[in-house]
C-alpha positions in Angstrom: 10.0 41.6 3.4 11.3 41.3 6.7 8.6 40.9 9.0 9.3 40.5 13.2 8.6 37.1 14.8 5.1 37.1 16.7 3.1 34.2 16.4 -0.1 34.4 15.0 -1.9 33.3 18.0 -0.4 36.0 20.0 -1.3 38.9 16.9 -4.5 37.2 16.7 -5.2 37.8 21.1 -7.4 41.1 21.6 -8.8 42.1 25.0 -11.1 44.7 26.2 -14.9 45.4 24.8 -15.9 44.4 21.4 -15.4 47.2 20.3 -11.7 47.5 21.2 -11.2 43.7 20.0 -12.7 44.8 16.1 -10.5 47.8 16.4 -7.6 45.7 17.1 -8.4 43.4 14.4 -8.5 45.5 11.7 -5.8 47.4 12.8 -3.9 43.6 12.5 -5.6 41.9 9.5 -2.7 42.9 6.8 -0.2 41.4 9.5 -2.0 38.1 9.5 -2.6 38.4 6.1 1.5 38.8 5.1 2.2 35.9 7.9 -0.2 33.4 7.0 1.8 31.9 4.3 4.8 32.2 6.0 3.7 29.8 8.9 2.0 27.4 6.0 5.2 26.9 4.0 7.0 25.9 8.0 5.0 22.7 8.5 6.9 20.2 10.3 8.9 17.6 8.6 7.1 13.9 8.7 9.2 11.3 10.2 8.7 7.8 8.4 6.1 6.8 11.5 4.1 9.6 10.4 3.9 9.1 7.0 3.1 5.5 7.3 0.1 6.8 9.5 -1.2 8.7 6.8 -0.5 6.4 4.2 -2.7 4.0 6.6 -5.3 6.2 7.1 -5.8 7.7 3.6 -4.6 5.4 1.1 -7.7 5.0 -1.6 -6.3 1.2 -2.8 -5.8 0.1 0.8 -9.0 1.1 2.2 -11.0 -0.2 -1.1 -9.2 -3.5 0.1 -10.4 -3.3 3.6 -14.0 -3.3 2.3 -13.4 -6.0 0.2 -12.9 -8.3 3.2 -16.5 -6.8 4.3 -17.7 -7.6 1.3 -16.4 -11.6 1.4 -18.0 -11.6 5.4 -21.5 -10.5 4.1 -21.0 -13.1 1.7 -20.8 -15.2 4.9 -23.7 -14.4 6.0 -25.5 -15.8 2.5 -23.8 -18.8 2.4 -25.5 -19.7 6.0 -28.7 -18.9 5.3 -31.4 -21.8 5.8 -33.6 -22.3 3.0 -37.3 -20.8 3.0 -40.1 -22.2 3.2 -42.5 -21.9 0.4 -46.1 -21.3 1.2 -49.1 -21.8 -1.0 -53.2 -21.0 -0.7 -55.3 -22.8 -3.6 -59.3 -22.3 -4.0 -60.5 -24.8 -6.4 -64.0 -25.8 -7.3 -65.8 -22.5 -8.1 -69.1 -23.1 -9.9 -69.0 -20.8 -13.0 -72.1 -21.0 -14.1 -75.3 -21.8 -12.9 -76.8 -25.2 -13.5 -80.2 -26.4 -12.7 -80.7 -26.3 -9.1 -81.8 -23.2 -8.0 -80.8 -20.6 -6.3 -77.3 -20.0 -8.0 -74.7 -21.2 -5.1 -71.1 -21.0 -6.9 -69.1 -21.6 -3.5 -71.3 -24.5 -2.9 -68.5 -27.1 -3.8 -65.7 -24.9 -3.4 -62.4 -26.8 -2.1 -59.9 -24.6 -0.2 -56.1 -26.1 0.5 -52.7 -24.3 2.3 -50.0 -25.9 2.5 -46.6 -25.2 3.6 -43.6 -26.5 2.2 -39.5 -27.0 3.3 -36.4 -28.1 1.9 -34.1 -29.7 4.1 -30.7 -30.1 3.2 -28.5 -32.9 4.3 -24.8 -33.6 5.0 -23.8 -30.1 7.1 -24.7 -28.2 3.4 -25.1 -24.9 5.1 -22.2 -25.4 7.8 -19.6 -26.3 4.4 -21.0 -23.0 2.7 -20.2 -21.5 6.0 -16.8 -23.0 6.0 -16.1 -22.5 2.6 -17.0 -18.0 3.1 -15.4 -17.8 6.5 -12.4 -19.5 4.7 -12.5 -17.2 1.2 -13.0 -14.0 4.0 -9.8 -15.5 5.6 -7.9 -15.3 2.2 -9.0 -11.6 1.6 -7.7 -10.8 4.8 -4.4 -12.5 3.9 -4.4 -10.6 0.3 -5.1 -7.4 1.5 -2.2 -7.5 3.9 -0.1 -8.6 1.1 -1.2 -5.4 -0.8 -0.3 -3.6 1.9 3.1 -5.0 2.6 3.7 -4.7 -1.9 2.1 -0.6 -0.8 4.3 -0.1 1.9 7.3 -1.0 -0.3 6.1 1.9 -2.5 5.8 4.3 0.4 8.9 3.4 1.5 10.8 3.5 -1.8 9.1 6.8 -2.4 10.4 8.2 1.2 13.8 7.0 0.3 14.2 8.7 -2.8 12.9 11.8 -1.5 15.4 11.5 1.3 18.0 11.2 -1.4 17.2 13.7 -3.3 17.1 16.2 -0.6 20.7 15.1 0.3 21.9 14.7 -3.4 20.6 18.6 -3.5 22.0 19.7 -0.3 25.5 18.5 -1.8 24.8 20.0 -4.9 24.1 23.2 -3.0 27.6 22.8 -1.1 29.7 22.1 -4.1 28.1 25.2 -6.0 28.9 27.3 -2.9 32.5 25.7 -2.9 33.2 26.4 -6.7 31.7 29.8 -6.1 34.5 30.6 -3.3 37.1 28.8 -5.7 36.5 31.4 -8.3 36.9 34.7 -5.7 40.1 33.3 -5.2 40.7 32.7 -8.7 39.6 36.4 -9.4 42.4 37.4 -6.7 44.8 35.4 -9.0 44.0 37.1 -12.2 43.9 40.6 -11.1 47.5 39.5 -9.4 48.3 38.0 -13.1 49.1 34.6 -11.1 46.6 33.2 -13.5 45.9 33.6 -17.2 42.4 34.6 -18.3 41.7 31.5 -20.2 42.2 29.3 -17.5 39.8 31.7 -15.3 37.0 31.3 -18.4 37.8 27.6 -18.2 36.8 27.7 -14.5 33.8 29.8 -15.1 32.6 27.2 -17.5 32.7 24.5 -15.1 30.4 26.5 -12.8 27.2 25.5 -15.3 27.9 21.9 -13.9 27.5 22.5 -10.8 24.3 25.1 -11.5 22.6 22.0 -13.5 23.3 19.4 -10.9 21.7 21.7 -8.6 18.7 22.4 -10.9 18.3 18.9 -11.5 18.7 17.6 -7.7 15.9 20.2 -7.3 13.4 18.5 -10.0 14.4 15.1 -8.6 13.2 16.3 -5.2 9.7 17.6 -6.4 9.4 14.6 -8.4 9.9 12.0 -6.0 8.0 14.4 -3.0 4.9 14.2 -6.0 5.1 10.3 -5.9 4.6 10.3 -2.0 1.7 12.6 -1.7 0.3 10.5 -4.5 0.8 7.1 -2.2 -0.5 9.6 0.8 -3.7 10.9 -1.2 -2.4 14.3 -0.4 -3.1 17.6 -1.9 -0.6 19.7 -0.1 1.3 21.7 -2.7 5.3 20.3 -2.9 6.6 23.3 -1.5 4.7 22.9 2.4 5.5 19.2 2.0 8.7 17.8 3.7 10.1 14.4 5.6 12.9 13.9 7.8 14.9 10.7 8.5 18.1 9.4 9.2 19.9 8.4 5.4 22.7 6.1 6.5 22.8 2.6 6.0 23.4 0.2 8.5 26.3 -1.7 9.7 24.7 -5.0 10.5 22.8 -8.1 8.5 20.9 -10.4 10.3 21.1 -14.4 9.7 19.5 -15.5 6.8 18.1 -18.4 7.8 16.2 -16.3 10.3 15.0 -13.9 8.1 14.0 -17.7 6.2 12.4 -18.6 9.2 10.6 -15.2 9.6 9.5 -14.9 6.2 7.5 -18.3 6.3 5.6 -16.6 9.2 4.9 -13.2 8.3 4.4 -13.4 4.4 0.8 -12.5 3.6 0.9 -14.2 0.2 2.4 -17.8 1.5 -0.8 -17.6 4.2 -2.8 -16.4 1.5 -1.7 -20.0 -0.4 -2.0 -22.0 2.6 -5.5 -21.2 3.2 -6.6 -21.7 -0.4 -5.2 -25.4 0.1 -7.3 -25.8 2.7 -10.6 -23.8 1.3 -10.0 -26.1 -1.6 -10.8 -29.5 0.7 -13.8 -28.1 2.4 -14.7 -27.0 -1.4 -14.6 -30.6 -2.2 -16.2 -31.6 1.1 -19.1 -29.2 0.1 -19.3 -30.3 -3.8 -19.8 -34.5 -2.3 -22.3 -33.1 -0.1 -24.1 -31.8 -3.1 -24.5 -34.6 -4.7 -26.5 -36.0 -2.2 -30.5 -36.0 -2.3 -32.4 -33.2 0.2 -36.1 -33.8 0.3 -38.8 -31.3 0.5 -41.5 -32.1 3.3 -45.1 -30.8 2.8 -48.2 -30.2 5.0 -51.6 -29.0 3.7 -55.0 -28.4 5.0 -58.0 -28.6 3.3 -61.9 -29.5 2.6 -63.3 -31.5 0.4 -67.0 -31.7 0.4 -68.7 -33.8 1.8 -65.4 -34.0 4.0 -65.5 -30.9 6.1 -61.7 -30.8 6.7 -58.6 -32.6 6.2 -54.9 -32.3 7.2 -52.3 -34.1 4.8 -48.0 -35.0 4.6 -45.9 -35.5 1.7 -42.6 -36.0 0.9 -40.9 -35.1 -2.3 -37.3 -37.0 -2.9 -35.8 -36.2 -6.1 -33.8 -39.2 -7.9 -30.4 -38.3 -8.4 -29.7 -40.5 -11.4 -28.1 -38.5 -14.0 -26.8 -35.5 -12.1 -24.9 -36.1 -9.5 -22.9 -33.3 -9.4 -20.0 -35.1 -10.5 -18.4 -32.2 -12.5 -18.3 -30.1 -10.0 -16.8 -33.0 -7.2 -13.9 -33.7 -10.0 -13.6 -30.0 -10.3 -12.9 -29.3 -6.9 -10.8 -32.5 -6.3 -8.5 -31.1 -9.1 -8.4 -27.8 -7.6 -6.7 -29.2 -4.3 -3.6 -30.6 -6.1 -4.0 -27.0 -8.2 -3.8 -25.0 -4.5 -0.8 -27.7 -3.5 1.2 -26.7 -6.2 0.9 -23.1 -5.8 1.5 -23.2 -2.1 4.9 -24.9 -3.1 5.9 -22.5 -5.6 4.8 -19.6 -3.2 7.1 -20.9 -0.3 10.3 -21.2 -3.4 9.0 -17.7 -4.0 9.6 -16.6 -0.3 12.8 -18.2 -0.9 14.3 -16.7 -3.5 12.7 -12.9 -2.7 14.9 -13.4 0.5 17.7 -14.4 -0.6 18.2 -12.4 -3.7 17.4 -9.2 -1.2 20.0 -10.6 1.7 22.4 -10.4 -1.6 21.6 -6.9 -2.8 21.9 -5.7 0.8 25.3 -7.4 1.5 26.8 -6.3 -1.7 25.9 -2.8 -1.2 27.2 -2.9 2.3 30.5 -4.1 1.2 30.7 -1.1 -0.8 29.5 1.3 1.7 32.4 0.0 3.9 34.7 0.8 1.4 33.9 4.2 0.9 33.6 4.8 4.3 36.9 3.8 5.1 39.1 4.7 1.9 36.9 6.3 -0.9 35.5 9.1 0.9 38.4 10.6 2.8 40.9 9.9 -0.1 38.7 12.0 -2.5 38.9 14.5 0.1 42.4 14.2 0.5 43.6 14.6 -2.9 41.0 17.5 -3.5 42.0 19.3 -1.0 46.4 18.7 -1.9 45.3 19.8 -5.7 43.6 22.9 -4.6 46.0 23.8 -2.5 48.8 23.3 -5.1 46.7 24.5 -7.8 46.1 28.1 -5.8 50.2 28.0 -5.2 50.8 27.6 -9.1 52.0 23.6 -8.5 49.2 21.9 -9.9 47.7 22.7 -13.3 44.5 23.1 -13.9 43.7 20.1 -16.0 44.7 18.2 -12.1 42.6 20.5 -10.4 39.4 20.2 -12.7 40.0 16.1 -12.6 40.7 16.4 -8.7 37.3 18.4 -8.2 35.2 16.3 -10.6 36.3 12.7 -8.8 35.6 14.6 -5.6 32.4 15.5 -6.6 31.6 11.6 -8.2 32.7 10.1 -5.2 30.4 11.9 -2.8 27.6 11.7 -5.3 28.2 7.8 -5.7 28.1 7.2 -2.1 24.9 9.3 -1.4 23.3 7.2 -4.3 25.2 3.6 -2.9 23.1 4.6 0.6 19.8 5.2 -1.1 20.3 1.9 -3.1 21.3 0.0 0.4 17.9 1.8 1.9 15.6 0.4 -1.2 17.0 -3.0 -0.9 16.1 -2.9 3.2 13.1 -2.3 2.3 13.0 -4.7 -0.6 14.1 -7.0 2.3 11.5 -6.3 4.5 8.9 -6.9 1.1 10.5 -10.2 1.1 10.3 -11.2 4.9 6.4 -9.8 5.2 7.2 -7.6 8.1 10.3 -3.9 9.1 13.1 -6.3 10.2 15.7 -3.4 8.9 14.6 0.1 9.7 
C-alpha cells in the first residue's frame, strides 16, 4: 500500500478543544496504525562506535565480570578486619542448698568475674591480608579487561561478517539483476532465430545459481545479524536490525616491533601474570608472618570474699612447636617460581599472537593488492569482451558461461579476501590489547 510521507509526529499534532483533539484522533488512529511499522522497520543503521556502546552497556558476561571485581574489593575489606575481642561474665559460688546456718543466704559467697580478652597479631598480619586482596582485586581488574578485549573480538568478528554478508548479498542482488537483463536480450535473439532454443534453456538454467546465491547471502546475513544481537543482549527482531561501516581493507601495516612494544603494554592477560608474580611474594610474605606466635592479653575483674574486689592481667602465648605453618610457607614459596613461569610463557604468548596476526594481515594484503590492481578489472574486462562477442554470435556460449562464472568468483573472492583482512585486524588488535587497525 502506498501510503504519503507525513511523519508521525506531525499526524499525531491536534489543536483546538478536547473535543476537537479526540475527533481528530480517531479520525487518524488507522493512519498511525498502518505507519507504525513502517517507521519501526527504518531504524538507523549502528555504526561500529555504537554497537560497541551497547555491547558495553548490556553485555550479561561483561557486566557479571564487573561485579566480580566488587566482589574481590569486599573481600578487601575482610581481610583488614582487626580481630574482636572476646568478652566473658562468670558467677561462681552459688550456694545450692542450705546448710546449717540460718537464714538460707545462697549469694552469700557468691564470686562474680568479667573479663575481656584480645588477640594481637604480629608482623603487619592484617596489612599483608590487605596487600594480598588489594593485589587479587588488582588481577580481577586485569582479567576482566582481558575478557573484554577476547568479547570485543567477538563483537567485532560478528560486525564483520554481518558487513560481509550484506555486501556478498548486495552482489548477489546485482549479478541476478545482470543475468536477468542478459536473458531479455537473449529472448530478443531467439525470437530473431540468432539463438537456438537449447542454448536459451541453458541460460535459463544458470539463473537458479544466481537465485541460490542470493537466497543464501540472505540466510548468511540473518545468521551473522543473530550472533550480534546475541553479543548485544538484544531482542530487536533481524529485520529492524542493521549496521553500517566502511568494508575495505587498508593499505598500510604498522612496524611490528611497535605493535611488540605496544602489546607488552596494553595486554590485559600479561598484566594479569605480572601481578600474580607479585601477589605470590606478598603471599609468602604473609604465610612467614603466620608462622609467628600472636598472644592473647586478658583483663578481669572480680570478688572473692572476704576480698571485696580485685582487678587481674594475663597473657596467653601459644608455643609454636609443631605447627609452624611450614606447609603453607613452602607452598607459597613454590608458587612464586609457579607465577614466574607463567609470566614468561605469557609474554612468548603476546609474542607469537602478534606475530602470527602481523602475518595473516600482510598476506592478505598482498592479495588484496593484487586484485585491486589486476584481478578485478581483468575479470571485468574479459566479461564484458565475451558478452559482447557472445550477443554478436563470436563467442559461444560455453566462453560466455565460463566468462560470467570467473567474473562472478572473482568478485565474490575479493569481497570474502576483505572480510578475512577485517577479522585478522581485529585478530590483531586481540593480540596487541588495544584498536590499533580500525
Amino acid at each position: 500500500m502506498n501510503l504519503p510521507r507525513y511523519s508521525m509526529a506531525a499526524l499525531a499534532v491536534a489543536a483546538g478543544s478536547a473535543g476537537a483533539r479526540r475527533a481528530r484522533y480517531v479520525l487518524l488512529r488507522p493512519l498511525l496504525l498502518l505507519l507504525g511499522p513502517a517507521c519501526l522497520l527504518a531504524q538507523q543503521p549502528l555504526t561500529w562506535q555504537q554497537v560497541q556502546a551497547r555491547f558495553e552497556a548490556a553485555n550479561p558476561v561483561l557486566q557479571a565480570s564487573a561485579l566480580a571485581v566488587d566482589e574481590s574489593r569486599a573481600q578487601e575489606i575482610t581481610a583488614y578486619l582487626r580481630p574482636n575481642p572476646t568478652f566473658n561474665a562468670t558467677l561462681d559460688q552459688l550456694a545450692l542448698f542450705p546448710g546449717s546456718s540460718v537464714p538460707y543466704r545462697p549469694l552469700s559467697n557468691t564470686l562474680p568475674v568479667l573479663s575481656l580478652s584480645y588477640l594481637h597479631e604480629r608482623r603487619h598480619k592484617r596489612e599483608l591480608r590487605r596487600d594480598s586482596a588489594i593485589a587479587a582485586t588488582e588481577i580481577a581488574e586485569s582479567l576482566t579487561e582481558d575478557q573484554r578485549r577476547v568479547l570485543l573480538f567477538s563483537l567485532r568478528v560478528a560486525f564483520v561478517q554481518t558487513l560481509q554478508a550484506k555486501a556478498i548479498r548486495d552482489l548477489a542482488r546485482t549479478n541476478l539483476a545482470n543475468w536477468e537483463n542478459v536473458l531479455e536480450i537473449s529472448q530478443t535473439r531467439l525470437k530473431a532465430g540468432d539463438i537456438s532454443e537449447i542454448d536459451y534453456g541453458r541460460l535459463q538454467l544458470q539463473r537458479v545459481q544466481y537465485q541460490t546465491d542470493l537466497q543464501a547471502a540472505e540466510v548468511n546475513l540473518r545468521t551473522a545479524k543473530i550472533q550480534l544481537l546475541q553479543l548485544l543482549n538484544d531482542r530487536t527482531s533481524v529485520e529492524q536490525f542493521d549496521v553500517t561501516g566502511l568494508f575495505e581493507s587498508g593499505e598500510n601495516l604498522i612496524a611490528l616491533e611497535e605493535l611488540h612494544k605496544l602489546a607488552l603494554e596494553k595486554r590485559p592477560d600479561l598484566r594479569a601474570a605480572l601481578q600474580a608474580a607479585g601477589k605470590a611474594v606478598t603471599d609468602h610474605q604473609l604465610a612467614v608472618a603466620n608462622s609467628s606466635t600472636d598472644p592473647t592479653f586478658s583483663f578481669d575483674l572480680g570478688r572473692n570474699p572476704p576480698v571485696p574486689s580485685y582487678i587481674g592481667a594475663s597473657v596467653n602465648i601459644p608455643l609454636r612447636i609443631f605447627d609452624r605453618n611450614q606447609g603453607e610457607r613452602l607452598r607459597t614459596e613454590i608458587d612464586i617460581r609457579r607465577t614466574a613461569r607463567l609470566k614468561e610463557a605469557a609474554q612468548a604468548q603476546v609474542f607469537a599472537d602478534v606475530d602470527s596476526s602481523y602475518q595473516l594481515l600482510a598476506s592478505n594484503l598482498k592479495l588484496l593488492r593484487d586484485y585491486r590492481t589486476n584481478y578485478l578489472s581483468a575479470a571485468g574486462h574479459v566479461r564484458d569482451t565475451v558478452a559482447f562477442a557472445f550477443q554478436r554470435g563470436g563467442a559461444s556460449l560455453l566462453d560466455f558461461l565460463s566468462a560470467q562464472g570467473d567474473y562472478r568468483a572473482i568478485q565474490l573472492n575479493y569481497l570474502n579476501l576483505v572480510g578475512a583482512w577485517l577479522t585478522a585486524a581485529a585478530q590483531m588488535n586481540l593480540a596487541v590489547g588495544q584498536e590499533v587497525i580500525q
